[in-house]
N, C-alpha and C positions, 0 to 999 in steps of 0.2 A: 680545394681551397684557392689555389690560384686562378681555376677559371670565375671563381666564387668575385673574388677580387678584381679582376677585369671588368664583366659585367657590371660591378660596382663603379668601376672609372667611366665605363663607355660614354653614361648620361653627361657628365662633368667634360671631355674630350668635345663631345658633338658641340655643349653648348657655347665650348672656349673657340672652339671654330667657327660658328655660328657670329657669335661678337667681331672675331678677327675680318672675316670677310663682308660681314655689313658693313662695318665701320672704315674699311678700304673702298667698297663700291660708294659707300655717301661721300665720302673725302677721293672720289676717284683722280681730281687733278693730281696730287700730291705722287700719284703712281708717276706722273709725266713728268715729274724734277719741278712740279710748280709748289709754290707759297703763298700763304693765304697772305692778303695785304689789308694788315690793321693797326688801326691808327692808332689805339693805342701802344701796341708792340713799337710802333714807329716814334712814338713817343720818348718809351723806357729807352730806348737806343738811342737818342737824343743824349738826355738823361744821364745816361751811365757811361758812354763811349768816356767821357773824362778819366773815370774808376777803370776801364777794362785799357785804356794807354797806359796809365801810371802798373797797372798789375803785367801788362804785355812787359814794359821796361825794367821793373823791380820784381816782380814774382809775388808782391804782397798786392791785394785790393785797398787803398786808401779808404779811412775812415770819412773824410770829408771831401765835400764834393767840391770844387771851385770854378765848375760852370754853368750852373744854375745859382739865379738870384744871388750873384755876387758870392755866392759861398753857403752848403747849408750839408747837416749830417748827412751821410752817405748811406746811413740806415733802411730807409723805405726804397732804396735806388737800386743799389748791389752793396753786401757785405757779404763777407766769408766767414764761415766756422769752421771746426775742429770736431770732426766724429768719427769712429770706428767703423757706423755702420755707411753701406754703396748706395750709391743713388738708385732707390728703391721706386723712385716714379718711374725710372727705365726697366725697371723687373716687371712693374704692375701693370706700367703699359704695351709690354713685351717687344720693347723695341721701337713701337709701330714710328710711323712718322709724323706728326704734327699737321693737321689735327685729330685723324683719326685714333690716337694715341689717347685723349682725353675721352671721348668715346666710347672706347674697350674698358678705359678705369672703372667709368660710372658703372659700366655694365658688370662688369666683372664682381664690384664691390657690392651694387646689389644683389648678384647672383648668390655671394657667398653670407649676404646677409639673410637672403630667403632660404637658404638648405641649412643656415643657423637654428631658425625657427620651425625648421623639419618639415620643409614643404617640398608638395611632388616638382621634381626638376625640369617640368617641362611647366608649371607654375610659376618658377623661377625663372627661366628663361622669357615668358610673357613680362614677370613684372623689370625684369634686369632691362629688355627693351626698351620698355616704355618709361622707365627712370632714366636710363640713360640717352635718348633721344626725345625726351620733352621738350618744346621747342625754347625754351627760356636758355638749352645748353648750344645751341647753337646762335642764336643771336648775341650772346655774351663773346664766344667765339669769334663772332664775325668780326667784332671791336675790339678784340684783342688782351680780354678782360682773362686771362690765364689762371691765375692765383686763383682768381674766383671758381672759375671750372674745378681748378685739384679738389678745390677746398669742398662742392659739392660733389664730384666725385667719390673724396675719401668718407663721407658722414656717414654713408649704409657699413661700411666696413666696423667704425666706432660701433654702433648701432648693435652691429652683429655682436661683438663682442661681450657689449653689455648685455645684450640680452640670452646669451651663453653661459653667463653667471648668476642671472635671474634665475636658471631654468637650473640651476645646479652644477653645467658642465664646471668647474670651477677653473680646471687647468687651460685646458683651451680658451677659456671663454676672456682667462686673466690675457693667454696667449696673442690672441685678437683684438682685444679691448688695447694691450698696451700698443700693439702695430699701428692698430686705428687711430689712437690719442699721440701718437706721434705724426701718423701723414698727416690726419685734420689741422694738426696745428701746424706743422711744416711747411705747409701750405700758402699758411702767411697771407693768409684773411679775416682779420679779428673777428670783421661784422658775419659770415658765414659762419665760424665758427660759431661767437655767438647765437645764431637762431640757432644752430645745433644742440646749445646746451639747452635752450629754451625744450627741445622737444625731449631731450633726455631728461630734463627733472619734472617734466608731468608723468613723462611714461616712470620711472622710480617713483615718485609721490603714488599713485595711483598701487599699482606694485605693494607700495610698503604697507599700505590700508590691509589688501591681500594677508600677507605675511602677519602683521598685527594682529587680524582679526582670528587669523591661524594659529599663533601662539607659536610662532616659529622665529622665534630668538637668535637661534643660533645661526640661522640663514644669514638676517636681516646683517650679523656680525662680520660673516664671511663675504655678501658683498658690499657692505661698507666698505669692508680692509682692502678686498682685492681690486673694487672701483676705484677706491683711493692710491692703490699701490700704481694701476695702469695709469691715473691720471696724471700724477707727481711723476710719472717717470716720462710721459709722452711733457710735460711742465718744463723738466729738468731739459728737455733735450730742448726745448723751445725757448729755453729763459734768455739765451743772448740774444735772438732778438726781441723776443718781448722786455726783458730789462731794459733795452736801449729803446725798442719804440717806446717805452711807457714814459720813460723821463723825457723824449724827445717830445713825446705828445702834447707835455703840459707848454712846453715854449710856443705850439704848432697854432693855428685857426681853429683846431678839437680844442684846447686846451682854455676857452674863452679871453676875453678880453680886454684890457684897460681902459680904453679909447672906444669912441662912438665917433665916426666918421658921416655926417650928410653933405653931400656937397664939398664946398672949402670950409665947414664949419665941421670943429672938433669938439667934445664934449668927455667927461671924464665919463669911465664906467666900470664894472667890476662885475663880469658875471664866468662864469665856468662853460665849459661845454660850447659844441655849435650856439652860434644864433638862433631861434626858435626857425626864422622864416627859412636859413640856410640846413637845417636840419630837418625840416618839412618839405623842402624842396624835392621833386617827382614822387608828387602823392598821388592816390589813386583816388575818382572817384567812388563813392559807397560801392556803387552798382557795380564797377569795373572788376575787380577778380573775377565775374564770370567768363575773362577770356579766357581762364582755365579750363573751361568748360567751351566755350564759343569764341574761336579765336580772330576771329573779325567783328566781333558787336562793337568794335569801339573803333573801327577802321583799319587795324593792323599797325602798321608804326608809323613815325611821322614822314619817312620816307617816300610814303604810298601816295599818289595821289587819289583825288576823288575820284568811282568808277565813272565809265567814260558814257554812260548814258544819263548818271546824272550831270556829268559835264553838258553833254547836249541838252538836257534842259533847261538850264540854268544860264547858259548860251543863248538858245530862241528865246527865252524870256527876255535878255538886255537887248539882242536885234531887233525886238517887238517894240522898243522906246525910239526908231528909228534916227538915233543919233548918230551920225556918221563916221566920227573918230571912233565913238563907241565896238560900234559893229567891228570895225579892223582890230581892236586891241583886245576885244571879247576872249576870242578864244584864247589868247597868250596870259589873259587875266585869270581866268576859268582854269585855267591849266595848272597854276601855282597855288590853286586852293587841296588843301593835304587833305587826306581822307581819316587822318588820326582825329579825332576828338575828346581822347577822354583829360585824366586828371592831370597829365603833363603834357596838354598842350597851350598852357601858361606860355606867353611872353617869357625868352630865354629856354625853355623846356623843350625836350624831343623826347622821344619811344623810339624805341629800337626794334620791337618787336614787342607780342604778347606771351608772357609767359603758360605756353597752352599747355595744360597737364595731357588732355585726354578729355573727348567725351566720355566713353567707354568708361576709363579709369575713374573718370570724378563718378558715376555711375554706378559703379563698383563701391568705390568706396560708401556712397552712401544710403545702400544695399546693408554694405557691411554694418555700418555703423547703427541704422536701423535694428537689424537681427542677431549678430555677433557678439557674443557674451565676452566678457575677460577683461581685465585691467588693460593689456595693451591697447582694446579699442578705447578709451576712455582716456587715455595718455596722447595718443593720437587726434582724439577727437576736441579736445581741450586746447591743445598746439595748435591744430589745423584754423580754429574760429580766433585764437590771438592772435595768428599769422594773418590774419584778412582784416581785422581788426586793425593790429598795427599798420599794414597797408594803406590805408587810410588817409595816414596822419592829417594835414594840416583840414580834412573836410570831415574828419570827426577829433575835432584838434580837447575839445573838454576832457575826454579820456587819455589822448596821446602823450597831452601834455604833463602827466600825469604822470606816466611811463616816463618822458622826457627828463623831467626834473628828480626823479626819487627810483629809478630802476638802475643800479650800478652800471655805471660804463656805458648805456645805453645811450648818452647825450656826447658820443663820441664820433657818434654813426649819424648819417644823412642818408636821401633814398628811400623813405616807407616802404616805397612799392618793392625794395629787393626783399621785404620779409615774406614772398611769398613764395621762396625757395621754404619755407616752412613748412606748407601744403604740398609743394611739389615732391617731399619726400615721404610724407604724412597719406597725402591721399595713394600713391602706389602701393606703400606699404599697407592699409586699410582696402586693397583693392585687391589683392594678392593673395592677403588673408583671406576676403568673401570668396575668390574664386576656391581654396583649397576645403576652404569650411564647405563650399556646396557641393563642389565635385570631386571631393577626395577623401571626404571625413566617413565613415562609418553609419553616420545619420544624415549626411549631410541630403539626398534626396528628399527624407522626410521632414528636414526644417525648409526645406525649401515648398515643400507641399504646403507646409502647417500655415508659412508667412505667406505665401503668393500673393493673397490680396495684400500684405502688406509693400508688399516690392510694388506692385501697383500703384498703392497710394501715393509711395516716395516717390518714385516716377512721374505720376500725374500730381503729385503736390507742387514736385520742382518745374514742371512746365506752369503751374499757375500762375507760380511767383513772378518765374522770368517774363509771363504774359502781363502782371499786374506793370510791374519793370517797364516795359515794353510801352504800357499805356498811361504811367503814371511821370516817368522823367519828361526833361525838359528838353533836351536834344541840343542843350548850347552848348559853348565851349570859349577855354578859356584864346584860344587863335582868335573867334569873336572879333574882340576886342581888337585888335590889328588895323580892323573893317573899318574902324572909327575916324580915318583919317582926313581926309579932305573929297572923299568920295561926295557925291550928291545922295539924299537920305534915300531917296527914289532906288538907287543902283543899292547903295547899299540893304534896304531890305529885300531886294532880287537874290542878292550874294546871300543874305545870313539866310533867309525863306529857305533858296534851293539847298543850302546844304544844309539846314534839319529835317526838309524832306528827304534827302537823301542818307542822312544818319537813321531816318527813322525806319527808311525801308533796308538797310543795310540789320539792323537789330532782328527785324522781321525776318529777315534771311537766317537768322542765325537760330532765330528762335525755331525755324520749321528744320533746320537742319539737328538741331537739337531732340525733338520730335521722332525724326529719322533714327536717330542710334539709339534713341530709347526705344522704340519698336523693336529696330534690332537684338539690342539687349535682351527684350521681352521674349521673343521667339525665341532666341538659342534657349534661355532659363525655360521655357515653356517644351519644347523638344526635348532637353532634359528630362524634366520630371515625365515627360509620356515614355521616357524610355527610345525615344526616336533616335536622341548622339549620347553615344559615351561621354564619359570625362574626361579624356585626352581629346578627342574629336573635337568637344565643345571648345574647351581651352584654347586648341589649337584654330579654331576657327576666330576666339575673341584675337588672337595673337596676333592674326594676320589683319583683322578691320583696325585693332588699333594702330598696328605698325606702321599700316598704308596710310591712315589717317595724319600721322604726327608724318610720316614720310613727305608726305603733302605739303601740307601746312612747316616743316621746316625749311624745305627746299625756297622756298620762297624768301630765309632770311641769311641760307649759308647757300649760294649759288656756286655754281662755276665761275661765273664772273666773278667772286671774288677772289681767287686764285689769278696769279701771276706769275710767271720765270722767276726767279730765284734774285739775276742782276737786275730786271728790270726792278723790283723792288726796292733795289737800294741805293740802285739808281736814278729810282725818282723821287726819293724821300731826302737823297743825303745828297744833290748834285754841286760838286764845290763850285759855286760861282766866281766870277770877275774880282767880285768882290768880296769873298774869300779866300783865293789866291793874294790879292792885293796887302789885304793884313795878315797874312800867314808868312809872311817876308817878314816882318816885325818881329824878331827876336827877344825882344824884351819880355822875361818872366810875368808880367804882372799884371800888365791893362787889361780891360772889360770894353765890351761891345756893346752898344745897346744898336739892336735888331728892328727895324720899324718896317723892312720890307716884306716879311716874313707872316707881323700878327704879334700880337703880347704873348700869344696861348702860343707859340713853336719855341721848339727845341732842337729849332735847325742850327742858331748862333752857339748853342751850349756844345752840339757834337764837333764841332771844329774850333771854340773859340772860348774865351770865358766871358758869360754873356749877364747881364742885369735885367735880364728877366727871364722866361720860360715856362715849363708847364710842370707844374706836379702838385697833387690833389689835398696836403698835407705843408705849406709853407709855414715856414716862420713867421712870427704873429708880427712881428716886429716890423720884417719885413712887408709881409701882405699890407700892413697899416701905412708904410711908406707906398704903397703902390695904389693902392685904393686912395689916395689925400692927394699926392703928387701924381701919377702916370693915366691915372682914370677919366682928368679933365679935361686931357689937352696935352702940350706939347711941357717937358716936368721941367721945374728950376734949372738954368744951366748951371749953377754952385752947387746944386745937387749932382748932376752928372758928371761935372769935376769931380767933385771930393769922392765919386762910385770908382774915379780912374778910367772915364769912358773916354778914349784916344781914337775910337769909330762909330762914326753911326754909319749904322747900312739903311741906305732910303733906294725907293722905288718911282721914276715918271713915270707921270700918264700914259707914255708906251710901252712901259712896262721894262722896262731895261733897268736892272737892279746896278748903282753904285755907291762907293763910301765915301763920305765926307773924315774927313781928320776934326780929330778936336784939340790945339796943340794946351790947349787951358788946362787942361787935365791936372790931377794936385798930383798925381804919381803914386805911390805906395804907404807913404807917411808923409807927416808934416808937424813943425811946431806950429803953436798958435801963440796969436799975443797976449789972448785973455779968453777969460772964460765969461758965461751967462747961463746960471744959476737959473733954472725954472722950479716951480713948484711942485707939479704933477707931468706925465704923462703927456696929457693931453698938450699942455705950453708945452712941451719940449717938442713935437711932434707939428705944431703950430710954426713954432719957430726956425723949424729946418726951412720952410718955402723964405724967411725973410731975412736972413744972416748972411754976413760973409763967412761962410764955413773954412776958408784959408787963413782967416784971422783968428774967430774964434771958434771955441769950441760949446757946446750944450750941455750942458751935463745936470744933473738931478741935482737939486737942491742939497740932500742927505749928504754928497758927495763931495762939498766943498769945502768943508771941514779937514778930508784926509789929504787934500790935493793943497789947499796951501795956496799961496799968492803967486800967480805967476810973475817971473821979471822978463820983460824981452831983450834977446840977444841975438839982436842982425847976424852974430857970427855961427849959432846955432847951427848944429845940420843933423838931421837925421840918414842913413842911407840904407836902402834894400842890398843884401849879402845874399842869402838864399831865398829859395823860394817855391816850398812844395806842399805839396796838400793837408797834410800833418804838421809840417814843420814849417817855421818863418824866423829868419832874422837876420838881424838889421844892426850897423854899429853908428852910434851918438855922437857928436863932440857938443860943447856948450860950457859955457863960464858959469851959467848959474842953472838952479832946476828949472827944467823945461817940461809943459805937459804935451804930452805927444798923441795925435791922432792916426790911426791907422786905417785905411779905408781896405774894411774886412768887416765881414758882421758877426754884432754880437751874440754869444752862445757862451752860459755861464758854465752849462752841463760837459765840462771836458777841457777847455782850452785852460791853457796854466802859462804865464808868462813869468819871465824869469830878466835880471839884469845882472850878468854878470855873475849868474848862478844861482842871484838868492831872489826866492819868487814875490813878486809882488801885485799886490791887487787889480784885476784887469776894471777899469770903470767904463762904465756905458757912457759913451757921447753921444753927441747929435742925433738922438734915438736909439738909434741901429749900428751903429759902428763901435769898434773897440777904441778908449783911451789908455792909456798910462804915466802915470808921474814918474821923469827920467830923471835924478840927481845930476848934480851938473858935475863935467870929467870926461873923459873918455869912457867909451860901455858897450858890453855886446849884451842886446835886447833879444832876446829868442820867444818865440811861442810855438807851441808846441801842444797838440790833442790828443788827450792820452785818457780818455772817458774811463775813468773808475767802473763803472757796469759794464762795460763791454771786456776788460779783463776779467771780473769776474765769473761775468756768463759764459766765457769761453769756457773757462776750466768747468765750472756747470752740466752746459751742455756736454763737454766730453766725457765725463764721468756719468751721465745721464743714460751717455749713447752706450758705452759700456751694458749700464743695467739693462738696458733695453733688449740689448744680446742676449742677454740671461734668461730676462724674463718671458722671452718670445722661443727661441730653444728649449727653456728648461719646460716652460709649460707645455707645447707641444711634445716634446717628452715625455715628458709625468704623464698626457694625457696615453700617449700609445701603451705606455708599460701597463698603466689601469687598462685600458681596453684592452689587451693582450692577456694580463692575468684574471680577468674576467673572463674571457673565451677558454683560457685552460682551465677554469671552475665550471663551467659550463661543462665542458668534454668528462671530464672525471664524475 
């Protein structure tokens, strides 16, 4: 029995070592004390360094953030919860180091997903590979896109679970399912999760046809219950922050808009969700998902320049117009032409890389999908064509739009082309299947004999296409457009010519390389059936062409170079200037910076200072509308950067020597005003910040003037800052009569409660974006104070959540051993 048991472990041991050691040699710098340097990680450190001082000094992480954009939830930044269960991404990733660490998950989790579905383990270990180093997981890496990685990482684990319960295991299967439906959402990436669910309710829908047509009732009941049990409890443990992101969401740029901003021209409006154009933004052309398949037909990423022979042709073409400035500037102009050209290379747009699944794999799978009977091909194959589908968006926008406007939730998300993390799990798992159905099944030689010509036809159908592709596109793009400048038309049809000559011949390449692994393909399945390689031989030979292949093709987006020493990283990200020494001598709790040496998009002023602008993907609508009307034109209202409390600006000369100007104008922390202006809509109010004196008066909504009452003014008036901290604020009053008071803090209805003196009173939106309140006149201690209603609830949520989770992942892994145990002693007897 024991030796019985080992042999059983040995396949599982090999292949968890196997993962550990790949995933150390691809991440090899990490071995030498280096860090991979991404911009966005350099970003979130920006970002959050506010939250992780306040939590260094207090031991709590603060709800709200006060160095970004003048003030905004701390929710999408850093927040803390409350669970039972240990940081389980350090168990899964077994330690490793960052980023080989993301790596082993993927791999792991689809390994555990493939011996789910009772595949040979060296089956599993081909597809755990080839999911887990698809090049889309290392380009997202590169940029520092984390959340995202967990979130694909954890979905074959989900995946497994469910289909554990499909298949009957009930205990385990609940066991998995709930683990699963807690990291995916843990993970805390809506839109990943999302396509996730998108692939689990074709693969269930498809499933239940099964089951129905079975008359098997009683199945369909038990995973109902136990899908629902796994889902509500990975829910529960996810609800504080999705409670808080959800209500956060609807204030955010996801949450649509009131305002239409072109230009200095403001116009009312009233729609939900992204903007159509801002939610279509990096779409893919039609033809583009075959990078999955071909991961340079569309140039690789915009990083890439043009190959360097079509450089040189395109080169002696403009020295053949013998113009003599020409000739000297040629190659320097030639050189800045990118070799990307597909659907994001739109003005404003880049590629990062092509999300390559596999030749091989895509190969596979649509082998599989050809020949392979059974609901789950049909749940995968239905996923797979709405995931390239949705990629698309705005150049097959009549369908997307469609999806856009009436698909829940789905107009919260931007990106198309990330939906094709949909296929990239779809086609492995359809790939993994064909290889166990042909080389491991029982018949599986003889359906392979039966279809042969049919694997043929799909094979030579899919090179037709890609040839029709080949000869039927137009080979422009949207960079194009750039060419349009003040070039002479001469030069410019030199420029746009050679580089669709050189897209066209780059497609050509891809196509003959395409060609190449379907031969390949073709021979192993052909030595098969003569009996010439076994089914691990074969296996083990596709393991290795695709490994090497995606090996290839990743190395190019996750380099050594972009590893660096540990200091130097933070060192050249966060280095405190002249001019952050200069205002960090300013003791006073409350001023804001505005950053112009730096860029609008850094979170360099946020990590050391509290800054009125910075970067994060998800602002406040309110705000974003202030920024987009005032800071998008030009140099913004000085009464605006008063009334923001900006007492520095950091400016950069032309020699680059960064220094800070003072602002002594500055309104300070609050202020009375002498009267108010009453706007109609939105729009006037948001019109009116660029043309008021915002230290006299204040802005305020129409509706609002009714509870606020007449202002009197009293020269003697004073309002004053008392404390001053990220949750909490206040301030004490004096005044002979009532005073309305402005606070330059932005507004957020969801949480903030202001109080005078104890008894709470209604916080009113000013000057768009900032908080007012009506002060009675007296002496008064004004306090405000964030105390978000969902985020106390979900706490206790979550931790009663995380409880069940313990239960449900112990008890059923349990329950499952006891059943297998007392089955083997009915066996024995």
């Amino acid at each position: 029995m024991k030796n019985n048991w080992v042999k059983q472990l040995v396949p599982h041991v090999i292949a968890v070592v196997v993962f550990v050691v790949v995933s150390l040699i691809f991440c090899k710098p990490v071995l030498e004390g280096n860090v991979l340097n991404q911009h966005d990680i350099v970003g979130w450190k920006g970002a959050a360094q506010n939250a992780l001082d306040v939590k260094a000094k207090t031991g709590t992480a603060p709800l709200w953030n006060t160095g970004l954009f003048s003030g905004m939830p701390n929710y999408q930044i850093y927040m803390e919860g409350k669970s039972v269960l240990p940081n389980l991404i350090k168990v899964f990733g077994l330690g490793l180091p960052n980023p080989a660490n993301f790596f082993f998950i993927a791999c792991i989790c689809f390994y555990i997903l493939a011996l789910a579905m009772g595949l040979n383990p060296v089956v599993a270990v081909f597809g755990a590979l080839a999911y887990g180093f698809s090049t889309y997981n290392p380009v997202i890496l590169s940029a520092g896109h984390e959340t995202k990685m967990y979130a694909i990482g954890f979905m074959p684990l989900l995946l497994a679970g469910l289909l554990l319960i499909f298949n009957k295991r009930y205990w385990i299967g609940l066991a998995v399912a709930t683990l699963g439906a807690y990291q995916e959402l843990m993970s805390n990436h809506p839109q990943i999760n999302y396509y996730f669910f998108i692939i689990a309710a074709f693969i269930i829908l498809f499933y239940l046809v099964r089951w129905v047509r079975e008359k098997d009732f009683k199945h369909i009941i038990f995973v109902f219950v136990l899908s629902t049990v796994a889902a509500l409890a990975g829910l529960g443990s996810y609800y504080q922050s999705y409670a808080a992101t959800k209500e956060y969401t609807e204030f955010t740029m996801r949450g649509g808009k009131s305002v239409e901003i072109k230009g200095d021209q403001v116009t009312a409006a009233n729609t939900k969700g992204l903007d159509e154009d801002y939610a279509f933004s990096y779409s893919m052309k039609m033809p583009e998902p075959l990078v999955m398949l071909m991961p340079n037909a569309y140039g690789g990423s915009s990083a890439e320049p043009l190959k360097e022979k079509a450089q040189e042709s395109i080169i002696e073409r403009l020295t053949a117009l013998n113009i003599p400035q020409l000739n000297s500037a040629a190659p320097q102009m030639v050189g800045q032409l990118p070799g990307y050209w597909g659907g994001m290379a739109k003005p404003g747009e880049s590629n990062s890389g092509p999300p390559y699944v596999g030749a091989i794999i895509c190969l596979l799978a649509l082998i599989g999908f050809a020949i392979v009977k059974g609901p789950l091909k049909w749940g995968l194959l239905v996923a797979t064509v709405l995931g390239i589908v949705m990629s698309w968006g705005s150049y097959f926008s009549d369908f997307n739009l469609i999806l856009l406007h009436n698909l829940p939730l789905y107009n919260k998300f931007r990106a198309p082309s990330m939906a094709l993390v949909i296929p990239q799990l779809t086609l492995v798992v359809m790939a993994v299947v064909t290889v166990q159905q042909l080389f491991f099944s029982a018949d599986g030689k003889q359906l392979l004999q039966q279809n042969f010509k049919r694997v043929l036809y799909v094979l030579g159908g899919l090179i037709v296409v890609i040839g029709l592709v080949y000869i039927g596109q137009s080979y422009t793009s949207g960079y194009d457009e750039l060419l349009t400048g003040e070039l002479p038309d001469q030069i410019k049809m030199i420029l746009i010519g050679g580089l669709k000559s050189a897209r066209q011949s780059l497609f050509l390449g891809q196509l003959f390389r395409t060609v190449l692994f379907a031969g390949v393909l073709a021979g192993i399945l052909y030595l098969f059936v003569k009996g010439t390689l076994k089914p691990a031989l074969a296996t083990g030979i596709l393991l290795l062409v695709v490994f090497i292949d995606l090996w290839a093709v990743d190395k190019k987006y996750l380099t050594d170079e972009n590893y660096v020493p540990k200091e130097t990283a933070e060192a050249e990200n966060f280095v405190k200037t002249a001019a952050d020494e200069q205002i960090l001598k300013d003791k006073d709790p409350h001023f804001r910076v505005f950053d112009v040496a730096n860029g609008f998009n850094s979170n360099h002023a946020a990590y050391f200072h509290r800054s009125i602008l910075g970067y994060h993907p998800a602002k406040l609508r309110i705000y974003q509308d202030i920024i987009e009307r005032y800071f998008g034109t030009g140099q913004p209202p000085q009464e605006l950067l008063n009334a923001l409390d900006t007492r520095y600006i950091i400016t950069q000369n032309q020699q680059g020597q960064v220094a800070t100007i003072p602002n002594p104008g500055a309104y300070g922390a609050a202020w009375f005003v002498k009267g108010l202006k009453p706007e109609a809509d939105a729009a006037r109010e948001l019109q009116a910040v660029g043309n008021t004196q915002l230290k006299d008066t204040a802005i305020v909504p129409q509706a609002a003037v009714s509870s606020i009452g007449t202002v009197q003014t009293d020269t003697t008036a004073k309002i004053t800052l008392v404390k001053y901290t990220n949750d909490a604020i206040e301030y004490t009053s004096t005044s002979n009569t009532p005073q309305f008071a402005v606070f330059s803090e932005v507004y957020y209805p969801a949480g903030w409660r202001a109080t005078v003196d104890g008894k709470e009173t209604p916080i009113i939106k000013a000057n768009y974006f900032m908080r007012g309140l009506l002060v009675p006149a007296g002496k008064h201690t004004v306090n405000f104070d964030f105390e978000p209603a969902t985020v106390k609830k979900g706490i206790t949520i979550s931790y009663v959540s995380s409880v069940l989770i313990v239960i449900l992942v112990l008890g059923g892994f349990g329950m499952q051993w006891w059943l297998d145990r007392k089955t083997k002693n009915k066996v024995t007897v």
